[in-house]
Residue, then its C-alpha position, 0 to 999 in steps of 0.5 A: x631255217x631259209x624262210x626264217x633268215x630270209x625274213x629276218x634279213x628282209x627286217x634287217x634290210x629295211x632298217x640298214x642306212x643304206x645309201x644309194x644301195x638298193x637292195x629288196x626280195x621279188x615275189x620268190x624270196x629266193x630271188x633278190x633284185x638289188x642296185x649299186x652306184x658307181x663309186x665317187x672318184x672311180x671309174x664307175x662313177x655316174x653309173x646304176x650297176x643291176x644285180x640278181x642274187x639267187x639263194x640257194x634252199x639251204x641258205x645261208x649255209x651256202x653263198x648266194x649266187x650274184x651276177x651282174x645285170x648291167x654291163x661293165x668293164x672289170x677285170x673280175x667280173x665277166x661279160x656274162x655278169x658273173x663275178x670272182x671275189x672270195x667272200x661267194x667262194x671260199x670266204x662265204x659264212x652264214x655270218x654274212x648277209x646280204x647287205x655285206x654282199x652288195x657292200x663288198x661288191x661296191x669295194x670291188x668296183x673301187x679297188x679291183x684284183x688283178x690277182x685273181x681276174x677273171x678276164x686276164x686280158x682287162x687285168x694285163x691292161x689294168x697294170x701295163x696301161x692304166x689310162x686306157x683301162x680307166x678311158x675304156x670302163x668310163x666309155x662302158x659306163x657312159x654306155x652301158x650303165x648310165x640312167x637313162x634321162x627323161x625324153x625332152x618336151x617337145x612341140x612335135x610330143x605335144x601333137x595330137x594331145x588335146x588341151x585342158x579345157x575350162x569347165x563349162x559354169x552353168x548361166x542363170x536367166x539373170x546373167x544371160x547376155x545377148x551378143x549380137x555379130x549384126x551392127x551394122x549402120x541400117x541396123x543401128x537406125x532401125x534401133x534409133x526409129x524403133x526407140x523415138x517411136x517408143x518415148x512418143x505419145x500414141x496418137x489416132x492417126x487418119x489417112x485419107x487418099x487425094x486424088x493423086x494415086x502415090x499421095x497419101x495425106x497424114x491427118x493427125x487429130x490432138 
């Protein structure tokens, strides 16, 4: 009867609109995971709430166990996650349901009971001194239940990470180009030389030497 009401809640779960509420089995179908906003317009409002919920092997004949993960200043619930509210007591039915479990527990973060608290003292200050229960669940929630947001980029983060490199095209013989540092001004007239040496018309060049020893005489025949 365990395994066949799990796995029809299970289907049940997936097809639930269920809001923010998340709520799903582990590996152990007999230990659930399950997440609670904060309500709008309370004092748990922008907080992420983590329970584990722990079926019993005669489930659903008897209540689950749920204790709070994530810390959180309420009268009915302890520091230990444990919680005081009737439907996982006295008021438990097979009829009920997971689902309706997280749900009443998001009611009670709404509307807590100082008549039947678990911690007397967070009940005592609920009803002597309002402002300050409410100041002091919202610091708890700042603290203890917010989102933690993603770390900023920064350069120092940047450091060390090599950066994306464009792929290297390979270059045909047609598109290869030679690009040469050397430009200088003697490298420029030797271009100039070499160019007016090419365009002229070869022709037989004689030496012959005079009787001066550095005088060389250039005889050129037409």
């Amino acid at each position: 009867m365990t395994l066949k009401r799990i796995h029809r809640e299970i289907a049940d779960v997936q097809k639930e609109d269920m809001g923010n509420i998340k709520l799903a089995p582990t590996d152990n179908l007999l230990l659930w995971k399950g997440s609670l906003p904060g309500p709008e317009s309370s004092v748990y409002e922008g907080g992420s709430f983590d329970v584990d919920i722990v079926l019993a092997h005669d489930y659903p004949f008897t209540a689950p166990r749920v204790v709070f993960k994530t810390r959180i200043y309420h009268m009915n619930i302890s520091d230990q996650g444990n919680i005081c509210i009737d439907i996982l007591k006295n008021n438990w039915s097979p009829a009920l349901s997971l689902f309706k479990v997280m749900l009443s527990l998001s009611s009670l973060l709404t509307d807590p009971n100082p008549k039947d608290p678990l911690v007397p003292g967070i009940a005592t200050q609920y009803v002597q001194n309002r402002k300050l229960y409410d100041d002091t669940a919202r610091r708890w929630t700042q603290l203890y239940a917010r989102p933690e947001p993603p770390p900023p980029v920064t350069a120092s983060s940047l450091k060390g990470k090599e950066k994306q490199k464009a792929p290297v095209m390979p270059v045909t013989d047609d598109e290869l180009i030679v690009i040469s540092d050397d430009d200088s001004p003697e490298r420029r007239r030797r271009k100039r030389e070499a160019s007016v040496e090419a365009d002229a018309p070869s022709r037989n060049k004689r030496r012959t030497r005079s009787n001066h020893q550095d005088d060389v005489i250039v005889i050129e025949d037409d």
